[in-house]
C-alpha positions as CSV (number, residue, x, y, z in Angstrom):
1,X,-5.6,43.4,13.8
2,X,-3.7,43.0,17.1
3,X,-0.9,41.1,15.7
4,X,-1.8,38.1,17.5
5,X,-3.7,36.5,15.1
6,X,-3.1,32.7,13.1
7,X,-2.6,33.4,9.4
8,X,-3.8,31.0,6.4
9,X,-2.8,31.0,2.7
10,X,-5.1,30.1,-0.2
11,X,-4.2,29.7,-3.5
12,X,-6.5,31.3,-6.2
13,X,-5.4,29.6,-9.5
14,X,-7.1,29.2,-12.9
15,X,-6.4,29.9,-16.9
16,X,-6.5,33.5,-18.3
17,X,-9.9,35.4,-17.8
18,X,-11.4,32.5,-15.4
19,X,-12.4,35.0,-12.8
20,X,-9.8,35.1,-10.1
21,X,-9.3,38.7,-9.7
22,X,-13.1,39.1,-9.6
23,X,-13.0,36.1,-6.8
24,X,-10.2,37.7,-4.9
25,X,-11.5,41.2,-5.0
26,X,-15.5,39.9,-4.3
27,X,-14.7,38.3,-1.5
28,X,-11.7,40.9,0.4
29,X,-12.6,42.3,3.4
30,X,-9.5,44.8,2.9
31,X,-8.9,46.9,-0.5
32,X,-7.6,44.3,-2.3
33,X,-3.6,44.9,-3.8
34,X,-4.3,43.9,-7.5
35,X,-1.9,44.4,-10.5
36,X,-4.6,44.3,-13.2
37,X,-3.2,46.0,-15.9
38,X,-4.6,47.3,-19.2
39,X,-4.2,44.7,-21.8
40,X,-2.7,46.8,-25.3
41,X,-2.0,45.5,-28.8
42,X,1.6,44.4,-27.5
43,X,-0.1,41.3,-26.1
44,X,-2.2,40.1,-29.5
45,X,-1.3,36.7,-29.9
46,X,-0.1,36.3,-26.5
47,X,-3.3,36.9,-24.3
48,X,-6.7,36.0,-26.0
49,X,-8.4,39.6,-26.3
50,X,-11.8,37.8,-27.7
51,X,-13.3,37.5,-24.7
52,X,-16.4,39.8,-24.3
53,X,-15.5,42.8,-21.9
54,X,-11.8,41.3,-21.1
55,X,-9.5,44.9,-21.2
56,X,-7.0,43.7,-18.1
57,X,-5.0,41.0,-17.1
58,X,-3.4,40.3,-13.8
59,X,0.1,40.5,-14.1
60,X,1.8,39.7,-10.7
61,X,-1.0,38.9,-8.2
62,X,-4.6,39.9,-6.7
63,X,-4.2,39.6,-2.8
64,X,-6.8,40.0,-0.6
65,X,-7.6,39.5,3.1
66,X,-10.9,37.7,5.5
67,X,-11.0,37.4,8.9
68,X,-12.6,34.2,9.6
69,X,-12.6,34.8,13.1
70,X,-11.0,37.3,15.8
71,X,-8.0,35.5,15.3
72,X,-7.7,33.5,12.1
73,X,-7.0,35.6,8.9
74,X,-7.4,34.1,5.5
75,X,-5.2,35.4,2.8
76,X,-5.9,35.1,-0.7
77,X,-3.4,35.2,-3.1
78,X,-4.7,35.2,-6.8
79,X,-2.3,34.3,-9.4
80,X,-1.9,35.3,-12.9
81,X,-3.3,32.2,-15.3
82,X,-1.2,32.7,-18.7
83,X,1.6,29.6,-19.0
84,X,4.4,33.2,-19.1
85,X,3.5,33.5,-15.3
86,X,3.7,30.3,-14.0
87,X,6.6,30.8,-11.9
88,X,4.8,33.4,-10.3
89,X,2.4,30.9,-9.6
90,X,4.6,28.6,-8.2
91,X,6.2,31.3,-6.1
92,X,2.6,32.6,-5.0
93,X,2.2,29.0,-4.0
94,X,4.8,28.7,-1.1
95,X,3.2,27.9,2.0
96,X,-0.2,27.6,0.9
97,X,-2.5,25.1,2.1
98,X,-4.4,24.7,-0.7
99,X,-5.6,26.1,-4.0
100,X,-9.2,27.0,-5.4
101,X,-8.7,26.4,-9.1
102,X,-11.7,28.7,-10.7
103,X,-12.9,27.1,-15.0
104,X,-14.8,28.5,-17.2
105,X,-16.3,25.6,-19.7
106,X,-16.0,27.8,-22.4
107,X,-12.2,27.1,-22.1
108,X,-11.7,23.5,-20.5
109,X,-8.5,23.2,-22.6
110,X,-6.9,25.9,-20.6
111,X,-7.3,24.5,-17.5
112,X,-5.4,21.2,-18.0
113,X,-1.8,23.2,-17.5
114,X,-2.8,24.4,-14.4
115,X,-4.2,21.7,-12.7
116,X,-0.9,19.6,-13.7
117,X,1.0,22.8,-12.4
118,X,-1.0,22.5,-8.9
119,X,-0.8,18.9,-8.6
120,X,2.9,19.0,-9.1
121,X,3.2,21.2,-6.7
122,X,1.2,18.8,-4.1
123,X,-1.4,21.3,-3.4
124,X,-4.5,19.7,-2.2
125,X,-7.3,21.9,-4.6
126,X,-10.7,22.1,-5.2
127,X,-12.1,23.0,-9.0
128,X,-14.5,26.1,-8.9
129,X,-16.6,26.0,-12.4
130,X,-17.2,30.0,-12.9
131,X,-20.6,30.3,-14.4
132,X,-20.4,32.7,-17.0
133,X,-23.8,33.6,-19.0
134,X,-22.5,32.5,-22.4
135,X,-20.7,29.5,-20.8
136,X,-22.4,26.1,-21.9
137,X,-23.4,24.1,-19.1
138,X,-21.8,20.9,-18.4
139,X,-22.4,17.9,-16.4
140,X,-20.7,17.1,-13.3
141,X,-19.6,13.9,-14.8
142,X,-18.7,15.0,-18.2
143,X,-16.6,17.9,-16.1
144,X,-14.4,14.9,-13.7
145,X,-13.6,13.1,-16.6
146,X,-12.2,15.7,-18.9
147,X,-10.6,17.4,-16.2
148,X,-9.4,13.5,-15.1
149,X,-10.6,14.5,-11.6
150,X,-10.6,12.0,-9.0
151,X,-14.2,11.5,-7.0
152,X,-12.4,13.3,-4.2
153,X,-11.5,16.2,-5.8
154,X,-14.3,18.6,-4.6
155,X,-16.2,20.4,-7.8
156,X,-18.6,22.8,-7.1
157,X,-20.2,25.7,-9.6
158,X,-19.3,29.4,-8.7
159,X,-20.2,33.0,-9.7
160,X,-17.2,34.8,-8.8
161,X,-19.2,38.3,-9.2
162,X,-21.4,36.8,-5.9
163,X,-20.0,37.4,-2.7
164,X,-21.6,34.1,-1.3
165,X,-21.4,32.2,-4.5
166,X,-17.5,32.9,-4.2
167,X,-17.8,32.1,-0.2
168,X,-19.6,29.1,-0.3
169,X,-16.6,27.5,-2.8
170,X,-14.0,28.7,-0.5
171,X,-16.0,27.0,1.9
172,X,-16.1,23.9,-0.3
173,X,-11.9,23.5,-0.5
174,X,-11.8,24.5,3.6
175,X,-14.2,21.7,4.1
176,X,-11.7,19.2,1.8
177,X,-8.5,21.1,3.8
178,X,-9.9,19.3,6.7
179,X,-10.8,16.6,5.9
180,X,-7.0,16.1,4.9
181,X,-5.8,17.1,8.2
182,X,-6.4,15.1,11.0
183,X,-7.9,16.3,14.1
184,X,-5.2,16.6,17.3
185,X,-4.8,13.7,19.8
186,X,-6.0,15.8,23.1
Protein backbone atom coordinates (compact mmCIF):
# COMPACT_ATOMS: atom_id res chain seq x y z
CA UNK A 1 0.00 0.00 0.00
CA UNK A 2 1.45 3.44 -0.85
CA UNK A 3 -1.06 5.35 0.89
CA UNK A 4 -2.41 6.79 -2.18
CA UNK A 5 -5.02 4.54 -2.69
CA UNK A 6 -9.28 5.21 -2.97
CA UNK A 7 -10.95 3.19 -0.16
CA UNK A 8 -14.49 1.44 -0.33
CA UNK A 9 -16.73 0.14 2.55
CA UNK A 10 -18.98 -2.96 2.26
CA UNK A 11 -21.29 -3.99 4.64
CA UNK A 12 -21.39 -7.81 5.39
CA UNK A 13 -24.78 -8.21 7.24
CA UNK A 14 -27.01 -11.32 7.97
CA UNK A 15 -28.76 -13.27 11.07
CA UNK A 16 -26.68 -15.35 13.49
CA UNK A 17 -24.65 -18.29 11.90
CA UNK A 18 -25.52 -17.05 8.14
CA UNK A 19 -21.88 -17.22 7.11
CA UNK A 20 -20.37 -13.73 7.32
CA UNK A 21 -17.30 -14.39 9.11
CA UNK A 22 -16.68 -17.30 6.69
CA UNK A 23 -17.51 -14.67 3.76
CA UNK A 24 -15.27 -12.01 5.15
CA UNK A 25 -12.39 -14.28 6.12
CA UNK A 26 -12.80 -16.42 2.39
CA UNK A 27 -12.54 -13.73 0.54
CA UNK A 28 -9.48 -11.28 2.57
CA UNK A 29 -6.50 -10.71 0.93
CA UNK A 30 -5.01 -9.56 4.42
CA UNK A 31 -5.29 -11.81 7.77
CA UNK A 32 -8.60 -10.94 8.49
CA UNK A 33 -9.23 -8.97 12.30
CA UNK A 34 -12.11 -11.20 13.55
CA UNK A 35 -13.64 -11.37 17.09
CA UNK A 36 -15.06 -14.87 16.85
CA UNK A 37 -15.39 -15.90 20.20
CA UNK A 38 -16.10 -19.29 21.82
CA UNK A 39 -19.76 -19.54 22.35
CA UNK A 40 -20.17 -21.18 26.42
CA UNK A 41 -23.33 -22.08 28.27
CA UNK A 42 -23.63 -18.33 29.41
CA UNK A 43 -25.30 -17.73 25.95
CA UNK A 44 -28.09 -20.82 26.01
CA UNK A 45 -31.17 -19.18 25.28
CA UNK A 46 -29.56 -16.22 23.84
CA UNK A 47 -27.61 -17.61 20.79
CA UNK A 48 -29.06 -20.76 19.06
CA UNK A 49 -26.26 -23.44 19.84
CA UNK A 50 -28.33 -26.16 17.54
CA UNK A 51 -26.77 -25.47 14.68
CA UNK A 52 -24.45 -28.36 13.47
CA UNK A 53 -20.71 -27.42 14.02
CA UNK A 54 -21.66 -23.63 15.36
CA UNK A 55 -18.95 -23.22 18.57
CA UNK A 56 -18.26 -19.20 17.89
CA UNK A 57 -19.99 -16.17 17.32
CA UNK A 58 -18.77 -12.89 16.18
CA UNK A 59 -18.96 -10.50 18.70
CA UNK A 60 -17.73 -7.02 17.46
CA UNK A 61 -16.75 -7.51 13.80
CA UNK A 62 -14.81 -9.60 11.02
CA UNK A 63 -12.88 -7.00 8.89
CA UNK A 64 -11.13 -7.87 6.03
CA UNK A 65 -9.28 -6.17 3.08
CA UNK A 66 -9.17 -6.70 -1.27
CA UNK A 67 -7.39 -4.75 -3.57
CA UNK A 68 -9.52 -4.41 -6.58
CA UNK A 69 -7.05 -2.61 -8.23
CA UNK A 70 -3.52 -0.74 -7.63
CA UNK A 71 -5.48 1.86 -6.18
CA UNK A 72 -8.93 0.91 -5.06
CA UNK A 73 -9.16 -1.05 -1.74
CA UNK A 74 -12.32 -2.82 -0.73
CA UNK A 75 -12.99 -3.16 2.96
CA UNK A 76 -15.17 -5.54 4.42
CA UNK A 77 -16.70 -5.09 7.47
CA UNK A 78 -18.74 -8.12 8.71
CA UNK A 79 -21.11 -7.45 11.45
CA UNK A 80 -22.42 -9.54 14.24
CA UNK A 81 -26.17 -10.91 13.31
CA UNK A 82 -27.89 -11.38 16.95
CA UNK A 83 -30.79 -8.34 17.47
CA UNK A 84 -28.09 -7.64 21.07
CA UNK A 85 -25.56 -6.21 18.32
CA UNK A 86 -27.43 -4.22 16.23
CA UNK A 87 -25.99 -1.04 17.21
CA UNK A 88 -22.86 -2.43 16.25
CA UNK A 89 -24.28 -2.93 13.09
CA UNK A 90 -25.45 0.34 12.70
CA UNK A 91 -22.10 1.78 13.76
CA UNK A 92 -20.22 -0.78 11.32
CA UNK A 93 -22.57 0.77 8.77
CA UNK A 94 -21.30 4.41 8.69
CA UNK A 95 -20.02 5.24 5.48
CA UNK A 96 -20.68 2.20 3.69
CA UNK A 97 -21.91 2.07 0.24
CA UNK A 98 -23.72 -0.80 0.43
CA UNK A 99 -24.40 -4.06 2.24
CA UNK A 100 -24.26 -7.84 1.16
CA UNK A 101 -26.96 -9.36 3.35
CA UNK A 102 -25.85 -13.30 3.45
CA UNK A 103 -29.61 -16.04 4.38
CA UNK A 104 -29.60 -19.23 5.09
CA UNK A 105 -33.35 -20.79 4.13
CA UNK A 106 -33.10 -22.78 6.98
CA UNK A 107 -33.76 -19.56 8.96
CA UNK A 108 -35.76 -17.01 6.69
CA UNK A 109 -37.36 -15.70 9.91
CA UNK A 110 -34.15 -14.37 11.11
CA UNK A 111 -33.48 -12.41 8.31
CA UNK A 112 -36.53 -10.09 8.33
CA UNK A 113 -34.85 -7.84 11.38
CA UNK A 114 -31.98 -7.25 9.42
CA UNK A 115 -33.11 -6.40 6.20
CA UNK A 116 -35.63 -3.75 8.05
CA UNK A 117 -32.42 -2.72 10.04
CA UNK A 118 -30.47 -2.13 6.58
CA UNK A 119 -33.25 -0.56 4.76
CA UNK A 120 -33.67 1.91 7.54
CA UNK A 121 -30.53 2.65 7.40
CA UNK A 122 -30.83 3.51 3.45
CA UNK A 123 -28.24 1.13 2.44
CA UNK A 124 -28.63 0.02 -0.98
CA UNK A 125 -28.09 -4.21 -0.50
CA UNK A 126 -28.08 -7.15 -2.28
CA UNK A 127 -29.41 -10.66 -0.52
CA UNK A 128 -26.73 -13.49 -0.74
CA UNK A 129 -28.71 -17.05 -0.10
CA UNK A 130 -25.70 -19.10 1.70
CA UNK A 131 -26.18 -22.59 0.41
CA UNK A 132 -25.70 -24.76 3.21
CA UNK A 133 -25.91 -28.71 2.55
CA UNK A 134 -28.94 -29.33 4.87
CA UNK A 135 -30.51 -26.03 3.71
CA UNK A 136 -33.82 -26.73 1.71
CA UNK A 137 -33.75 -25.19 -1.63
CA UNK A 138 -36.04 -22.50 -2.40
CA UNK A 139 -37.25 -20.82 -5.43
CA UNK A 140 -36.21 -17.47 -6.42
CA UNK A 141 -39.72 -16.42 -6.38
CA UNK A 142 -40.88 -18.00 -3.24
CA UNK A 143 -37.44 -16.28 -1.74
CA UNK A 144 -38.68 -12.20 -3.07
CA UNK A 145 -41.82 -12.65 -1.74
CA UNK A 146 -41.11 -13.81 1.75
CA UNK A 147 -38.28 -11.65 2.05
CA UNK A 148 -40.85 -8.79 0.35
CA UNK A 149 -37.97 -8.04 -2.00
CA UNK A 150 -38.47 -5.72 -4.73
CA UNK A 151 -37.55 -7.09 -8.48
CA UNK A 152 -34.51 -4.79 -8.12
CA UNK A 153 -33.14 -6.07 -5.19
CA UNK A 154 -30.35 -8.26 -6.58
CA UNK A 155 -30.66 -12.12 -5.14
CA UNK A 156 -28.08 -14.40 -6.04
CA UNK A 157 -27.09 -18.01 -4.27
CA UNK A 158 -23.64 -18.11 -2.53
CA UNK A 159 -21.21 -20.55 -0.78
CA UNK A 160 -19.39 -18.46 1.49
CA UNK A 161 -16.74 -21.41 2.04
CA UNK A 162 -15.84 -20.69 -2.02
CA UNK A 163 -13.63 -18.05 -2.73
CA UNK A 164 -15.38 -17.30 -6.12
CA UNK A 165 -18.84 -18.28 -4.99
CA UNK A 166 -18.30 -15.42 -2.31
CA UNK A 167 -16.60 -13.09 -5.24
CA UNK A 168 -19.01 -13.40 -7.74
CA UNK A 169 -21.92 -12.02 -5.04
CA UNK A 170 -19.75 -9.22 -4.09
CA UNK A 171 -19.65 -8.76 -7.67
CA UNK A 172 -23.46 -9.03 -7.89
CA UNK A 173 -24.12 -5.86 -5.10
CA UNK A 174 -20.96 -3.87 -7.01
CA UNK A 175 -22.77 -4.35 -10.21
CA UNK A 176 -26.34 -2.97 -8.39
CA UNK A 177 -23.79 -0.13 -6.53
CA UNK A 178 -23.49 1.13 -10.03
CA UNK A 179 -26.03 0.96 -11.41
CA UNK A 180 -27.31 3.38 -8.52
CA UNK A 181 -24.61 5.84 -9.20
CA UNK A 182 -24.61 7.63 -12.20
CA UNK A 183 -21.74 7.90 -14.37
CA UNK A 184 -19.81 11.64 -14.34
CA UNK A 185 -20.66 14.33 -16.94
CA UNK A 186 -17.01 14.54 -18.65
Amino acid sequence: MSGHEQTVKILVAGHFGAGKTTFVHGLSQIPPVSTEETMTSAGEGVDQTTLPGKTTTTVAMDFGRLHLTRDLVLYLFGAPGQPRFFPVLQDLSVGALGALILVDTRRLADTYPILQLVEDLGLPYTVAVNVFAEAPAVPERRLREVMDLTDDTPLVLCDARDRTSSRDALIALVRYLLTLTPEPVH
